[in-house]
C-alpha positions as CSV (number, residue, x, y, z in Angstrom):
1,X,36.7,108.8,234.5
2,X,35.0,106.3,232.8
3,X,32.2,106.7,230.3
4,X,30.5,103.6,230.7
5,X,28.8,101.7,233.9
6,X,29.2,98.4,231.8
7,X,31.9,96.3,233.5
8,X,32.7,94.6,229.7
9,X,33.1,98.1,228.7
10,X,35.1,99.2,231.4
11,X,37.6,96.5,231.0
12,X,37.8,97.3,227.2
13,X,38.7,101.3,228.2
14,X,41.3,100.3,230.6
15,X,43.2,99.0,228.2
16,X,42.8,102.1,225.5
17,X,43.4,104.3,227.9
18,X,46.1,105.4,230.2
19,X,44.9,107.0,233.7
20,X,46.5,110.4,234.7
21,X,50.1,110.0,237.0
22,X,49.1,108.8,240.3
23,X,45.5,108.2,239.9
24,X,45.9,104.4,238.3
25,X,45.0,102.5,241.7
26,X,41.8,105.1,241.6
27,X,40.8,104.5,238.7
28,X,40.8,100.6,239.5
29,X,38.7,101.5,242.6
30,X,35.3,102.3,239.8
31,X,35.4,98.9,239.6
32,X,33.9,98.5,243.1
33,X,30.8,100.3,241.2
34,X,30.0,97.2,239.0
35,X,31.3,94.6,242.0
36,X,29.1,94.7,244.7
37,X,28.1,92.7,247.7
38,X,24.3,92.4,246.1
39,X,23.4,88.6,247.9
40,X,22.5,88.1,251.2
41,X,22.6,84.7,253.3
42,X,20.5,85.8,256.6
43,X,21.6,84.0,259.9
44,X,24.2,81.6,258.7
45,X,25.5,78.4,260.5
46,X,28.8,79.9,262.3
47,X,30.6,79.2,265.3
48,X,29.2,81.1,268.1
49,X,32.6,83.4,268.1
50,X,33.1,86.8,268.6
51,X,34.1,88.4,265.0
52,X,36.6,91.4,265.5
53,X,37.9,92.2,262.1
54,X,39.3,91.8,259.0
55,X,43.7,92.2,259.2
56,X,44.3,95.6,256.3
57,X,45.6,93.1,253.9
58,X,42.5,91.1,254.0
59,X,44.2,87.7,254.4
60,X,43.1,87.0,257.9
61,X,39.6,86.9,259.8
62,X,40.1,87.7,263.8
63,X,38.1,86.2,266.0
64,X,38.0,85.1,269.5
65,X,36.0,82.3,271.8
66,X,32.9,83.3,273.7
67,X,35.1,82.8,276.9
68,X,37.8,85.5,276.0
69,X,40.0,82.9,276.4
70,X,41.1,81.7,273.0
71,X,42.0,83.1,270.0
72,X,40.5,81.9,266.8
73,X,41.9,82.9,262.8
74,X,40.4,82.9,259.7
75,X,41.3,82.7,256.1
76,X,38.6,84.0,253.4
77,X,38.0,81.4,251.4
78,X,35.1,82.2,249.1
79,X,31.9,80.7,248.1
80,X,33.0,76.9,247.2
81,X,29.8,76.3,245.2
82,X,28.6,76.4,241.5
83,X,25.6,76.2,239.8
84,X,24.6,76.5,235.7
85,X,21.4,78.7,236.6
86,X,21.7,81.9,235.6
87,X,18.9,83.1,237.9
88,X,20.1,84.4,240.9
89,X,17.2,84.3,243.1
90,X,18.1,80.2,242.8
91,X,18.6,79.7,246.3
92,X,21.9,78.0,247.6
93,X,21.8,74.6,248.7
94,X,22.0,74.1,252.5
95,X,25.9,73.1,252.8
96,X,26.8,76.2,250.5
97,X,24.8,78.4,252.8
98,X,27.6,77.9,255.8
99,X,30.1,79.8,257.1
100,X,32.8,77.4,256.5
101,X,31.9,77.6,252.8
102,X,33.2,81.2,252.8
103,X,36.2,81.2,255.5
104,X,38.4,78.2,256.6
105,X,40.1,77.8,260.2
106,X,43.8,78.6,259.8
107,X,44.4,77.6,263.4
108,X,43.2,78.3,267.4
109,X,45.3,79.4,270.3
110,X,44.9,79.8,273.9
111,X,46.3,83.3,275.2
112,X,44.5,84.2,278.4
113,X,44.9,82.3,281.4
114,X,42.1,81.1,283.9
115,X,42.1,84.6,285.5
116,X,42.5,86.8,282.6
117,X,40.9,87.5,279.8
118,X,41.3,88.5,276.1
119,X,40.2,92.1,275.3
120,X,37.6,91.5,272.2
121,X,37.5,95.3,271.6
122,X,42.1,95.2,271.2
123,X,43.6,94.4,268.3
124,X,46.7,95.8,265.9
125,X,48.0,94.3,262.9
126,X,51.6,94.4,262.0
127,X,51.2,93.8,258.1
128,X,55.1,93.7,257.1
129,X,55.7,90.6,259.7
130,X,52.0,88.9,259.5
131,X,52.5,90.0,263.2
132,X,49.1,90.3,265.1
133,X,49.1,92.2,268.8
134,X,46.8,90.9,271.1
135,X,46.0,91.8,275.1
136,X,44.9,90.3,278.2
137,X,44.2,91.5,281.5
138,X,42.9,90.4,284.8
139,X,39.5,92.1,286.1
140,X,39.6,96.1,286.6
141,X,40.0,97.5,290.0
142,X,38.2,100.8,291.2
143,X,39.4,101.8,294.2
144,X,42.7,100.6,294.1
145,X,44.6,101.6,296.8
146,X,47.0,104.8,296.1
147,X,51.0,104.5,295.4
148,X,53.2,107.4,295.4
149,X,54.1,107.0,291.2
150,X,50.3,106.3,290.8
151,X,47.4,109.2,289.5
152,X,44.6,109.3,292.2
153,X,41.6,108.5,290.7
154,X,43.1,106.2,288.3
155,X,41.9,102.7,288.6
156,X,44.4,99.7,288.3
157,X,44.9,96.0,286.6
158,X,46.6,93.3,288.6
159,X,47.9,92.2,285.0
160,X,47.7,93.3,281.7
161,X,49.5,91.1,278.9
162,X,50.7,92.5,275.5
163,X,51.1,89.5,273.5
164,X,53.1,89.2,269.9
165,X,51.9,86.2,267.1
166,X,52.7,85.9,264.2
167,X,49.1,85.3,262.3
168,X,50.4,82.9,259.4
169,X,50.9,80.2,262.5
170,X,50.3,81.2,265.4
171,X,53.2,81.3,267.1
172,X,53.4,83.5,269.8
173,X,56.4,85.1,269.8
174,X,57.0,87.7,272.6
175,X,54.9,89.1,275.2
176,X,54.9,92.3,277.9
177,X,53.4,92.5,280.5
178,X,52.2,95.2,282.7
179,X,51.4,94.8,286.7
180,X,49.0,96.9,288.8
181,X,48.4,99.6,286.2
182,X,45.8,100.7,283.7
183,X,45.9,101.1,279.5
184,X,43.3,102.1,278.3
185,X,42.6,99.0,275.7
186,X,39.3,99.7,274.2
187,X,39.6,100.2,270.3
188,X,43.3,100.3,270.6
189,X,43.0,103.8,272.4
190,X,45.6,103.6,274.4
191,X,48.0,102.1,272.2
192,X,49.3,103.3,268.8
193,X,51.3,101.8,266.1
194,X,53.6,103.3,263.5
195,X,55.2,100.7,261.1
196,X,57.7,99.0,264.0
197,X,56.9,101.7,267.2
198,X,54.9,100.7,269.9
199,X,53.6,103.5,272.3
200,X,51.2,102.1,275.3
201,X,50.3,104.9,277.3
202,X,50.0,104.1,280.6
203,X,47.4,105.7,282.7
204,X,48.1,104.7,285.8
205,X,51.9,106.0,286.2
206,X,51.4,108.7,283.3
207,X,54.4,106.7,281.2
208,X,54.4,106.8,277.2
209,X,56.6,103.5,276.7
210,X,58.0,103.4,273.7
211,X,58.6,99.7,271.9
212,X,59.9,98.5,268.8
213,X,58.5,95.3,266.9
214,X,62.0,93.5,265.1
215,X,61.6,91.2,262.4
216,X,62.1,88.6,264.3
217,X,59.2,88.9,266.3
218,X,60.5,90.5,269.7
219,X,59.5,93.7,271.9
220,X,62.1,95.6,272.3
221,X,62.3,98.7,275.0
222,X,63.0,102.0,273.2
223,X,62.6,104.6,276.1
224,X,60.2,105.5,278.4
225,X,58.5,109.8,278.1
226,X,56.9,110.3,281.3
227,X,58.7,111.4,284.7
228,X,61.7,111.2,282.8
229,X,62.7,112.5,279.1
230,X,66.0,111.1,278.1
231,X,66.9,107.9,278.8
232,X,70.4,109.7,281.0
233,X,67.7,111.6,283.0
234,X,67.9,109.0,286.2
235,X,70.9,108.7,286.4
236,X,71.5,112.4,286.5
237,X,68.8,113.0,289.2
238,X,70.4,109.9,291.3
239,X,74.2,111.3,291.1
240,X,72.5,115.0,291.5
241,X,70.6,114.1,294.8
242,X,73.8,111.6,296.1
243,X,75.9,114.6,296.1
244,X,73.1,116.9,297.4
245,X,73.5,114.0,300.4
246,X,77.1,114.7,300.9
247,X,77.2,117.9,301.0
248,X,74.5,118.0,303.5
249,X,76.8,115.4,305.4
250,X,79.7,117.2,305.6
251,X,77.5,120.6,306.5
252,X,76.1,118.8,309.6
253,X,79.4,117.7,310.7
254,X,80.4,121.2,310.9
255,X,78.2,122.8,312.2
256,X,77.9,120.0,315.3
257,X,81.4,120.7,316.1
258,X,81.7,119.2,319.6
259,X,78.4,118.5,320.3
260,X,77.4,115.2,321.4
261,X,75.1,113.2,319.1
262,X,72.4,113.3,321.5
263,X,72.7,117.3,321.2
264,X,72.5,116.7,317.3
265,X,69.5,114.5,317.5
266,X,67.7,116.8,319.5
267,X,68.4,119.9,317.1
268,X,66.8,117.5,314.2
269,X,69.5,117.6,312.0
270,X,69.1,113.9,311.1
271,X,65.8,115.1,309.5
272,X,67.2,117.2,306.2
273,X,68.5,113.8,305.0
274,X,67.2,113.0,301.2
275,X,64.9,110.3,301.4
276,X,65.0,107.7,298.5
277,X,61.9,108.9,296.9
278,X,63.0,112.5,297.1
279,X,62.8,113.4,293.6
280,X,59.3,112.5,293.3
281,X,58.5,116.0,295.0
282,X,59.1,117.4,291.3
283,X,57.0,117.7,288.2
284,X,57.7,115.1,285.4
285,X,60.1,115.8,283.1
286,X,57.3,115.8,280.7
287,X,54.8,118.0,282.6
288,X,57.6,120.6,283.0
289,X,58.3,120.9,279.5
290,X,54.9,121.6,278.7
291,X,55.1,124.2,281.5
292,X,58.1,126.0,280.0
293,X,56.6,126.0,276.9
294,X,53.5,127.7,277.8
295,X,55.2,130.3,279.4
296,X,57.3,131.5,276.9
297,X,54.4,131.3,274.7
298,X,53.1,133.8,277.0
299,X,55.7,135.6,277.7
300,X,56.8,136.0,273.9
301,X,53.1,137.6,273.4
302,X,54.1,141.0,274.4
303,X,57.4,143.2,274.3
304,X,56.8,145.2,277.6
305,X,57.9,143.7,280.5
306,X,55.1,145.2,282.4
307,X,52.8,143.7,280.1
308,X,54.3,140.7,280.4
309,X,54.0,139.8,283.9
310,X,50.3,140.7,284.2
311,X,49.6,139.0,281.1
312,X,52.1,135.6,283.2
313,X,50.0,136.7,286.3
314,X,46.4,136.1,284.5
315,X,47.4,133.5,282.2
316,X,50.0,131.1,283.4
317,X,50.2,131.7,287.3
318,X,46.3,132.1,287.7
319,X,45.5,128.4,286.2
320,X,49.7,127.5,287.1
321,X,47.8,124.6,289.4
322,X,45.2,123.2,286.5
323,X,48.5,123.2,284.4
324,X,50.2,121.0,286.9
325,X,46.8,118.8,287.8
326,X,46.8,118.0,283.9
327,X,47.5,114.2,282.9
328,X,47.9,112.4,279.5
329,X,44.7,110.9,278.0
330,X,45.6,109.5,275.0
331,X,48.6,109.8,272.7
332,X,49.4,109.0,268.6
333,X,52.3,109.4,266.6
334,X,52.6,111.7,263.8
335,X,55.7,110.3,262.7
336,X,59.0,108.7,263.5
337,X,59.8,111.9,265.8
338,X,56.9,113.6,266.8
339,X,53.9,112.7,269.5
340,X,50.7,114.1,269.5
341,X,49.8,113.9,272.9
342,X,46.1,115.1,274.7
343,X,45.9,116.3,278.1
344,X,42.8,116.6,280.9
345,X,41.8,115.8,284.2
346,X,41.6,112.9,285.6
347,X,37.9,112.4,285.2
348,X,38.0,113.0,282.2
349,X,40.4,110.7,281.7
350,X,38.7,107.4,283.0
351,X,35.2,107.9,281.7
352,X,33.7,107.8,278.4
353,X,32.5,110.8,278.0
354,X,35.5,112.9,278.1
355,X,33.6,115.9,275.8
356,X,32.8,117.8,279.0
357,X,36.1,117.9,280.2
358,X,38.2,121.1,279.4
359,X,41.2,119.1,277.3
360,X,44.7,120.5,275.7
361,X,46.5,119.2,272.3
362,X,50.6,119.0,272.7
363,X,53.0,118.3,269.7
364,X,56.3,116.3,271.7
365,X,59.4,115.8,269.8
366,X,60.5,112.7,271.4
367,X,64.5,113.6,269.9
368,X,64.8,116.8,271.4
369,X,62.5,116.1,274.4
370,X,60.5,119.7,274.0
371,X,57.2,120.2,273.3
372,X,56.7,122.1,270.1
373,X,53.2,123.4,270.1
374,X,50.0,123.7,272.8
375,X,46.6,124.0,272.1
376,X,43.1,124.1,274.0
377,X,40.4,121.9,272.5
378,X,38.9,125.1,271.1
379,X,41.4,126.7,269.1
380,X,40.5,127.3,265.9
381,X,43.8,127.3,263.9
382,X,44.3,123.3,265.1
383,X,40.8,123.1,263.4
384,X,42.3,124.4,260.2
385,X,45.1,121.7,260.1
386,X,42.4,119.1,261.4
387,X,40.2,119.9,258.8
388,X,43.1,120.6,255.3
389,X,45.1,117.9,256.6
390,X,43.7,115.4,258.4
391,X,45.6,112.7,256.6
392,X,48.5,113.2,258.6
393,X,46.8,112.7,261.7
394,X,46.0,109.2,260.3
395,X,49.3,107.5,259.8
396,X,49.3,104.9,261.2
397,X,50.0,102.1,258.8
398,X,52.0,101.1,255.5
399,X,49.3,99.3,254.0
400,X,48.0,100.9,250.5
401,X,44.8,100.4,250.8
402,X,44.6,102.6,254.1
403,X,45.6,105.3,251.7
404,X,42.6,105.7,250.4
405,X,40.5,105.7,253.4
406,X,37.8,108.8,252.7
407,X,38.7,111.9,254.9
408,X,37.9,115.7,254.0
409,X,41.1,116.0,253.3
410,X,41.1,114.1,250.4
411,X,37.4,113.9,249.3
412,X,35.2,117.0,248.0
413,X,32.2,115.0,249.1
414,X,33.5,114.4,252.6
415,X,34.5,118.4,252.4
416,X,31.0,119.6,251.6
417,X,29.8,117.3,254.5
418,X,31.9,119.4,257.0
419,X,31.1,122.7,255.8
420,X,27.4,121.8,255.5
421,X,28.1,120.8,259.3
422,X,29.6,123.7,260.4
423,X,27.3,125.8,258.5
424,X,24.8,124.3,260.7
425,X,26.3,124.8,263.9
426,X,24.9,127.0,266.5
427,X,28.4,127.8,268.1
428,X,31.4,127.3,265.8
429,X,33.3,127.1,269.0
430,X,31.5,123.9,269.7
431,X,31.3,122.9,266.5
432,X,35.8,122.4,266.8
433,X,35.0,121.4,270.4
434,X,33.3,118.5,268.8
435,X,35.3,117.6,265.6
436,X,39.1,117.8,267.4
437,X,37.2,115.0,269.7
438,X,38.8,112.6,267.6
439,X,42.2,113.5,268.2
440,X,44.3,111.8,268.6
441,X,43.0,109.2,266.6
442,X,42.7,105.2,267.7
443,X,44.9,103.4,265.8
444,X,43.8,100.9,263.1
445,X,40.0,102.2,263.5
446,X,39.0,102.5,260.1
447,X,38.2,99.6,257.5
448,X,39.6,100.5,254.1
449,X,36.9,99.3,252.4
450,X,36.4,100.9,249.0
451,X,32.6,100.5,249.5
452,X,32.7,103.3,252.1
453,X,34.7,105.3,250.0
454,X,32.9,108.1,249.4
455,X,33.7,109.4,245.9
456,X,32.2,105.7,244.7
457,X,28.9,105.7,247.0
458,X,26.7,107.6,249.0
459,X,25.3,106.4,252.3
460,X,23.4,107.2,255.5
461,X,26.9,107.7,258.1
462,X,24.7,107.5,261.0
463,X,23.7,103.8,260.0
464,X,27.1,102.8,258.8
465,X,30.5,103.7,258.2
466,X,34.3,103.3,257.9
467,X,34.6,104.1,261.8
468,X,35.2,100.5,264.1
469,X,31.7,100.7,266.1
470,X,28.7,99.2,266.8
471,X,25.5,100.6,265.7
472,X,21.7,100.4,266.7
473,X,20.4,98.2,264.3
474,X,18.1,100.1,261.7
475,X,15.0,97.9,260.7
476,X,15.1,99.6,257.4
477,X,17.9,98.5,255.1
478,X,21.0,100.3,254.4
479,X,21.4,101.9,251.0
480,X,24.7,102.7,249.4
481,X,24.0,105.1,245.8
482,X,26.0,105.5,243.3
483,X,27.6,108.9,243.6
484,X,28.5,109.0,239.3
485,X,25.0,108.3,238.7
486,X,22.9,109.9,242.1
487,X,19.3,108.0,241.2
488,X,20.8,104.6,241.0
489,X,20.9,102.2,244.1
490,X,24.0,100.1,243.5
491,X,23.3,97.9,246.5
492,X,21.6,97.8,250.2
493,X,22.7,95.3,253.3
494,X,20.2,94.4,255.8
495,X,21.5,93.1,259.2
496,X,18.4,91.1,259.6
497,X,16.0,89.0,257.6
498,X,13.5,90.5,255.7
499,X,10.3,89.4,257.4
500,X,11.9,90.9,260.9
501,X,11.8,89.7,264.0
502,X,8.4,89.0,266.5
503,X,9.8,91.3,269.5
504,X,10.3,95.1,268.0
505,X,10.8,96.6,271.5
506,X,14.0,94.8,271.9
507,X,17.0,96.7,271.0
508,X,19.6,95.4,268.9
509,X,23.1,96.3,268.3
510,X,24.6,95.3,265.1
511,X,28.2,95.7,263.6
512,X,29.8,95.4,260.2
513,X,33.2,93.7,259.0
514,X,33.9,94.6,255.5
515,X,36.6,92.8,253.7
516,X,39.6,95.5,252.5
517,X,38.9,94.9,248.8
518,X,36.3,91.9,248.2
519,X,32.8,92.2,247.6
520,X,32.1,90.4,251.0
521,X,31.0,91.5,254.0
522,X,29.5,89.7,257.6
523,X,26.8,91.7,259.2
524,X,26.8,90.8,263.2
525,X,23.5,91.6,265.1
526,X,23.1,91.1,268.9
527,X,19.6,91.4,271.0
528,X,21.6,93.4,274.3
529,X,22.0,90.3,277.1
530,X,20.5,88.0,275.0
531,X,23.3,85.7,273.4
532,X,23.9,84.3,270.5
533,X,23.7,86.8,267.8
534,X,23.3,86.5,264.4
535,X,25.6,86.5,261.4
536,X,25.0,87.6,257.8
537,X,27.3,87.0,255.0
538,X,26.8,89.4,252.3
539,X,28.5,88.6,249.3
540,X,28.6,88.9,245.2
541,X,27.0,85.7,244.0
């Protein structure tokens, strides 16, 4: 740790001293202490765009046109302008005080057509490649009519679009689309990266497809998890119910002897003939693993066979049709072989407010097809692992400085949070109700910004945080502490200008982009159905 706050000092003590194995790129990060965002330009000259994010690597600003229609990149460029002052309350001239003075237009591309549009709140970043993911869809349909692969209940898209570029030109370079179904694209959450796997869940048809992103910039099909498990699985049910066929055949042919065909007809043989969409009376391949696994859970609880088949009769057969009436909500991988898949109804499901809805955690090991552990939304030993290791629930990237995104895993501060948390809780029971919430997490929905880390600074979470939202704008301004040194403020960001606005009673939304490892951040504030909103740059001058 170092002794002094003085960044000349700091510098000096880097060089005399060697940090402990594994802890140089934290040590660095006290740095962040002394380099803060402490200037603020209030409602700068920008392109009336909507600002999405900042890539991991920090060497792309996404954006995209009013219209959803086009797609608009950034590169951070810094502040060109200079002065000899040395009194920072100088203020900037007028051309300094732009946005084009801090980010420069790499290039813009159209990706929706007239009838679809780009999905603002959808966006992964593929940081070995430079490859950026981007969707479109057509409008959302609610009462869709049914199919016989489709969930009731589900609503459909005419077209959704999964489009490849690669960000340093913007070329596209593959794309996938996805007719009459529903993902669920809001804040990624129904799509999940993992260095070069793709899983989209669809909703819709209850499908996990499985892609892989090659080098070169294509989607490649890796299997689908759904109604079937192993990519043989078809074709076994197709040769199974073709010979199922025959042998019917040749029954029918002996037991009509002589009789006529009208005599056969009339005796409705013709009727016990397969139809084409036979196997579509069974369970999914994935919904009767997750059967079999809860009942030899069940059945493994006791040694008495009596005991087993009441405990079977109140526990598996009893709820045997809220089992089967279960569908996937949302799905992340853990790694390279396992799937952390949630289950619930299919209200739950389609609404935002999916904490009311009974919902069940399942661990899938997408090599042997079987699901390797179950649990309810209540169950207090996923809690444990949710709360000692919740880094491995967040995986989703290569990028270093997602490593050291603050969890209470790896942060005492974070840690004490929780506890103080569940401490307060009136019901621990709906205290894990509330925390496993989260899981599975949305991909990519964290900034890596050392200035919410939470060993360096102390702030208010319910104003601002690491977590990809909007917030109500707060007319006070946001304070981040120094946690070394608990007294000192370090820096605060206001979304708006200091005098405020003339209309109090309107309510504001307001959402922050931090660079990964800058000292710059943009500050976004909207007035709800009252366009444009206003941008903030705040920056180390």
């Amino acid at each position: 740790m170092f002794t002094s706050g003085n960044v000349t000092a700091r510098v000096f003590e880097r060089q005399i001293r060697t940090p402990p194995p594994g802890a140089s790129v934290n040590r660095a990060r006290h740095f962040y202490e002394n380099l803060v965002p402490s200037y603020t330009l209030y409602d700068v000259e920008s392109p009336d765009h909507c600002f999405r994010k900042f890539t991991e690597d920090g060497l792309f600003l996404i954006s995209f046109s009013r219209n959803h229609q086009e797609l608009i990149v950034y590169r951070p460029s810094w502040l060109t302008y200079s002065t000899t002052s040395d009194d920072d309350s100088t203020p900037l001239p007028r051309r300094a005080s732009k946005f084009d003075s801090f980010f420069t237009q790499l290039y813009s591309v159209n990706l929706a057509s007239s009838n679809e549009l780009i999905c603002k709140d959808f966006f992964l970043y593929h940081k070995t490649r430079r490859f950026g993911l981007f969707a479109t869809s057509t409008a959302q349909i609610h009462d869709s009519s049914p199919t016989n692969d489709a969930v009731p209940g589900v609503p459909s898209i005419d077209k959704i679009t999964f489009i490849l570029l690669r960000l340093d030109d913007g070329v596209v370079l593959d794309e996938r689309v996805f007719l009459h179904d529903f993902v669920n694209l809001a804040h990624n959450m129904g799509v999940f990266l993992y260095d070069d796997l793709l899983a989209i869940l669809s909703l819709r048809y209850q499908r996990i497809h499985l892609l892989q992103i090659r080098d070169s910039g294509h989607l490649v099909d890796a299997r689908a998890i759904g109604y079937f498990c192993r990519e043989d699985d078809e074709l076994f049910l197709n040769s199974s119910s073709q010979a199922m066929m025959s042998q019917d055949k040749s029954k029918q042919q002996s037991l009509s002897g002589n009789k006529d065909d009208d005599d056969v007809a009339e005796n409705g043989l013709h009727h016990t003939q397969p139809q084409p969409n036979a196997t579509n009376s069974f369970l999914s391949g994935i919904k009767q693993r997750l059967l079999s696994f809860i009942f030899r859970e069940i059945w493994n609880e006791e040694s008495d066979n009596v005991l087993r088949v009441q405990s079977l009769k109140k526990k598996f057969y009893f709820h045997f049709q809220d089992y089967v009436d279960l569908i996937i909500w949302k799905v992340q991988f853990l790694d390279r072989q396992h799937l952390l898949i949630k289950f619930g109804s299919v209200d739950g499901g389609v609404t935002r407010s999916a904490d009311h809805h009974p919902a069940f955690f399942a661990v899938y090991n997408m090599e042997t097809t079987d699901i390797v552990a179950f649990y309810q939304n209540s169950a207090e030993d996923l809690y444990q692992l949710f709360e000692q290791f919740s880094d491995h629930f967040t995986v989703s990237s290569s990028t270093p400085f997602m490593n050291f995104v603050t969890s209470h895993s790896n942060s005492v501060h974070a840690l004490e949070q929780l506890k103080y948390m569940k401490n307060k809780s009136n019901s621990f029971s709906q205290f894990v109700k509330k925390m496993l919430l989260s899981l599975p997490f949305s991909c990519q929905s964290q900034s890596p910004s050392p200035y919410f880390d939470q060993s360096l600074f102390r702030f208010d979470e319910k104003l601002i945080s690491a977590a990809d939202r909007h917030r109500q704008s707060s007319d006070n301004p946001i304070k981040f502490i120094s946690r070394r040194q608990p007294q000192t403020l370090k820096f605060k960001i206001k979304p708006g200008p200091e005098c405020g606005t003339a209309d109090g009673r309107s309510k504001k939304i307001c959402s922050f982009l931090f660079h990964p490892h800058l000292p710059l951040a943009i500050s976004i504030q909207q007035t709800l159905f009252m366009p444009p909103s206003v941008v903030n740059i705040h920056f180390r001058r």
